[in-house]
N, C-alpha and C positions, 0 to 999 in steps of 0.2 A: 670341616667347614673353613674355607677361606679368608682369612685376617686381611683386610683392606686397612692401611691407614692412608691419614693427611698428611703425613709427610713426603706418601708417595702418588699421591694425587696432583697433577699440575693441569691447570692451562697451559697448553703449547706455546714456545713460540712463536709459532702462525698465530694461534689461540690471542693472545696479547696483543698483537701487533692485530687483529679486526676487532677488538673490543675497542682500541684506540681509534681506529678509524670510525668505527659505527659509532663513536662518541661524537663524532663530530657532522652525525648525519641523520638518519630518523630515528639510530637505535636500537632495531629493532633485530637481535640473533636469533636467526634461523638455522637452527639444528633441524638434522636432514636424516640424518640415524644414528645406530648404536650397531655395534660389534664386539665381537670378543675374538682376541688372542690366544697361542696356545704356547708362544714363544716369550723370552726373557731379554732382558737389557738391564744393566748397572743400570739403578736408582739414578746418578748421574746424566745420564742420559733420555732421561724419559721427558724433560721438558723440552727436546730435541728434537724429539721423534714426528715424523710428518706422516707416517704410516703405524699400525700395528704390529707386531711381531709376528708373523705366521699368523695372520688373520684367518678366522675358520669362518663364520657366520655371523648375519647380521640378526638383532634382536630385534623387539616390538615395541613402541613406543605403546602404553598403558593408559599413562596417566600424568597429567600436569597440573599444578597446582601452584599458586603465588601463594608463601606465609612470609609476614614481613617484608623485608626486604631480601628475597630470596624466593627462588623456583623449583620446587621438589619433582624429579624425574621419576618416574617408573618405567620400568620397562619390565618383559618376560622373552623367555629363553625357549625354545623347544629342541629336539633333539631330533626331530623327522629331517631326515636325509642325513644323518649322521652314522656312517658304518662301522665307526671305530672308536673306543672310549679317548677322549681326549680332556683335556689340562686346561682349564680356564685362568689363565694367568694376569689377562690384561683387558681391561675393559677400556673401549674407548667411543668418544659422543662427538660427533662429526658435524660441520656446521657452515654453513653455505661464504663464502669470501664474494662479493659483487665484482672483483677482479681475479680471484685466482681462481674460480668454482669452489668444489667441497674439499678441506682439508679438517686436517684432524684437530678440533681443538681444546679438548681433553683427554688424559689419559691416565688410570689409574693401574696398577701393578700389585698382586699383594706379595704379603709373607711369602717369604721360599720355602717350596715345601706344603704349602697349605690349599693349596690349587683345590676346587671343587672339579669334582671329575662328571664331565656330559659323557652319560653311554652310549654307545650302539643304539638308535632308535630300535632293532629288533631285537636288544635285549630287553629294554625299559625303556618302556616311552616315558619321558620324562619332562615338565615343567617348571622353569626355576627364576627368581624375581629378583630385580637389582633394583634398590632408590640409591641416586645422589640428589645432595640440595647442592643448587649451584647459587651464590649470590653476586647478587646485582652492580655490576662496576660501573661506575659513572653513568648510572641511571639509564644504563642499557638493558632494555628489558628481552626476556627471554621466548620464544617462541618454537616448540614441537608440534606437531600434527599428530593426533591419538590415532591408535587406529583399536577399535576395540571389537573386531570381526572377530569372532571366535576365543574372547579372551576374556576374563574378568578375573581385576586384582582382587588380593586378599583385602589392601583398604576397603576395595568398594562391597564387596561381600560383608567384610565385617559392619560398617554402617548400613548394610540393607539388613542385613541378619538385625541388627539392635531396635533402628526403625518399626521391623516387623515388628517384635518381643515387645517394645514399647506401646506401640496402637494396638496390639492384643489386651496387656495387660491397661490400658486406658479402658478399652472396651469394657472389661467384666471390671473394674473400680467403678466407673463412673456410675455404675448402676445403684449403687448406695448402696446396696444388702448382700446381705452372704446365700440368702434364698431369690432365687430368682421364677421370676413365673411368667410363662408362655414369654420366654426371651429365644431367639437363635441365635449361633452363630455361624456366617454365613461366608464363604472364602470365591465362589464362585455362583452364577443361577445353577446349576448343577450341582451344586456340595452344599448342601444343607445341613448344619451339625444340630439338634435338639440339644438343648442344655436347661430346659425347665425342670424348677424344683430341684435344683442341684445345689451343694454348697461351696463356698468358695474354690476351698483341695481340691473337691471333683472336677468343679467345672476347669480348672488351670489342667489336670490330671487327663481328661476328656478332650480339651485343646491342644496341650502336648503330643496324644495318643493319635488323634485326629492328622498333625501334621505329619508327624512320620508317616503313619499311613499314606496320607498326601503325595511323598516323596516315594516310590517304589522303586527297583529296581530287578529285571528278567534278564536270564540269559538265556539266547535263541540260536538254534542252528538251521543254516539253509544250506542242505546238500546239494552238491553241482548238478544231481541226478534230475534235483525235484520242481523246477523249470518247467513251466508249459505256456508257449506260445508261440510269436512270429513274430517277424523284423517288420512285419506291419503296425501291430497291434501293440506289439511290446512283449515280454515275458512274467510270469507272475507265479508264487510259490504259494501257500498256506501253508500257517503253521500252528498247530494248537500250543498254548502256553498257558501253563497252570498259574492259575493266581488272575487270568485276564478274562473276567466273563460279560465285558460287556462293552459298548461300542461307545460311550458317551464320555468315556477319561480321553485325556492327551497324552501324545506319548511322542519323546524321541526317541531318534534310535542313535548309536555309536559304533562305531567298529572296534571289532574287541578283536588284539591279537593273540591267537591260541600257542599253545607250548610248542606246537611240534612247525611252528615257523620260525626254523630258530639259524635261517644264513639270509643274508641278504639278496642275494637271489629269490627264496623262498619269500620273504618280504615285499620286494617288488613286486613280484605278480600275484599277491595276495591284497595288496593296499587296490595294486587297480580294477582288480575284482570287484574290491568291495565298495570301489568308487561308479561302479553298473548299478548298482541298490540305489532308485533316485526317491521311492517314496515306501512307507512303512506305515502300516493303520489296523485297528480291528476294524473284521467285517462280522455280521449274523450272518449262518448260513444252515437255513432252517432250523432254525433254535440252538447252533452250536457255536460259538465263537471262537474265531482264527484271528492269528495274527498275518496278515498278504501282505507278501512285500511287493513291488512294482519294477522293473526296469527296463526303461521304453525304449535303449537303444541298443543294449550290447547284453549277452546275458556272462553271465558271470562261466567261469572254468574250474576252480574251485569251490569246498568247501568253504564254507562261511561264517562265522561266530558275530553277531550282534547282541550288544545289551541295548535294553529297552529302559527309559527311564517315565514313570506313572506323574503325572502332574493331576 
């Protein structure tokens, strides 16, 4: 794991030189993105630097948050379009100049030697999270744009996960008794949980059991074979999946990448395959229950591996 310190963290200086400016004007720093490096520079040199070292990719702004006087960044990593394992060496947070455009105005470097290594998207897909806190210079305040399309930090997980845990556990407290009669507990109009005449163990024991169950997870194959339709109408598969026997749960779906896509090549044209799959549902079909996948424009060329996740 990679050793980041402060000693090797700097505001650039471009970095300083628009803190001063913006000091004297609304204030207000607009950071524009983040990136990471995979190349090195003497410590000396890194409050110098107006570029990254071998920049490889840009990251996701997360999360922003004022404590104090100071602004904690988040951001996340992915590793999609990456074909080669590389070196994470330098992280840097980029920030709009009203005269120069975007230049680089922080930059951190860690430990030599300690580099996190991003793989090969087709070895391991991979997700990885960076906070800095940046504090407030001369009352210039800070300003990122989140983008939380397909992302969610472990902060905010971890505060949704406790939230839940807590209005759960309020729920069976508040009730005053350890026996409860003709009570439910209810998560959706569709999920009904009975929990009358239960005692306290059970009932927490019954809601824990209840939630996993809640959360399921299937793995699903759609052979190239098994397609049936037209560039009119769309094309469309069924698939029986054990464990799925009814049409009134929710479900999404994921692309799962299977062992034997194992070159970048083979990755490519497996990602845009699975990028043909635009909808995934049960249906009844006379008493039997499929999983149909949909795809209304292009059908897919290969094999397919989808996880399915139960809500």
């Amino acid at each position: 794991m990679a050793t980041w310190r402060t000693d090797c963290t700097f505001i650039t200086n471009e970095g300083l030189a628009l803190i001063a400016k913006l000091a004297l004007g609304d204030k207000q720093l607009e950071l524009t993105r983040s990136a990471f490096g995979s190349g090195r520079v003497p410590e000396a040199m890194l409050a110098r630097q107006t570029a990254l070292t071998d920049e490889v990719k840009n990251l996701v702004f997360t999360d922003k948050r004022v404590v104090d006087n100071s602004t904690v960044i988040q951001t996340q990593l992915t590793n999609e379009g990456v074909t080669a394992q590389t070196n994470i060496n330098q992280l840097g947070y980029f920030a709009n100049d009203p005269d120069k455009g975007e230049i680089l105005y922080l930059i951190t470097q860690c430990d030599q030697d300690t580099a996190d290594k991003l793989p090969a998207y087709a070895d391991t897909p991979t997700v990885l999270s960076y906070s800095i806190q940046l504090f407030h210079e001369n009352g210039v305040q800070i300003n990122a744009t989140v983008d939380l399309a397909g992302y969610v930090n472990n902060m905010r997980f971890n505060e949704y996960k406790a939230e839940v845990t807590e209005t759960l556990n309020n729920y069976v407290l508040k009730t005053g008794t350890l026996n409860l009669n003709t009570v439910e507990f209810s998560m959706a109009s569709s999920k009904v949980l009975p929990v009358s005449a239960e005692t306290l163990p059970n009932i927490i024991g019954k809601i824990t059991k209840y939630l996993h169950d809640w959360e399921r997870s299937y793995l699903m194959t759609l052979p190239a074979s098994g397609w049936a339709g037209s560039a009119g109408s769309g094309w469309t598969q069924r698939i029986r999946v054990s464990g799925i026997d009814n049409t009134t749960d929710e479900y999404k779906f994921y692309r799962t990448i299977p062992d034997d896509v194992n070159t970048p090549a083979l990755a490519k044209t497996y990602k845009k395959s699975a990028g043909f799959v635009d909808e995934m549902y049960p249906v009844n079909v006379s008493g039997t229950v499929y999983v149909e996948a949909k795809c209304w424009n292009k059908v897919p060329t290969v094999n397919l591996v989808f996880t399915l996740e139960g809500r």
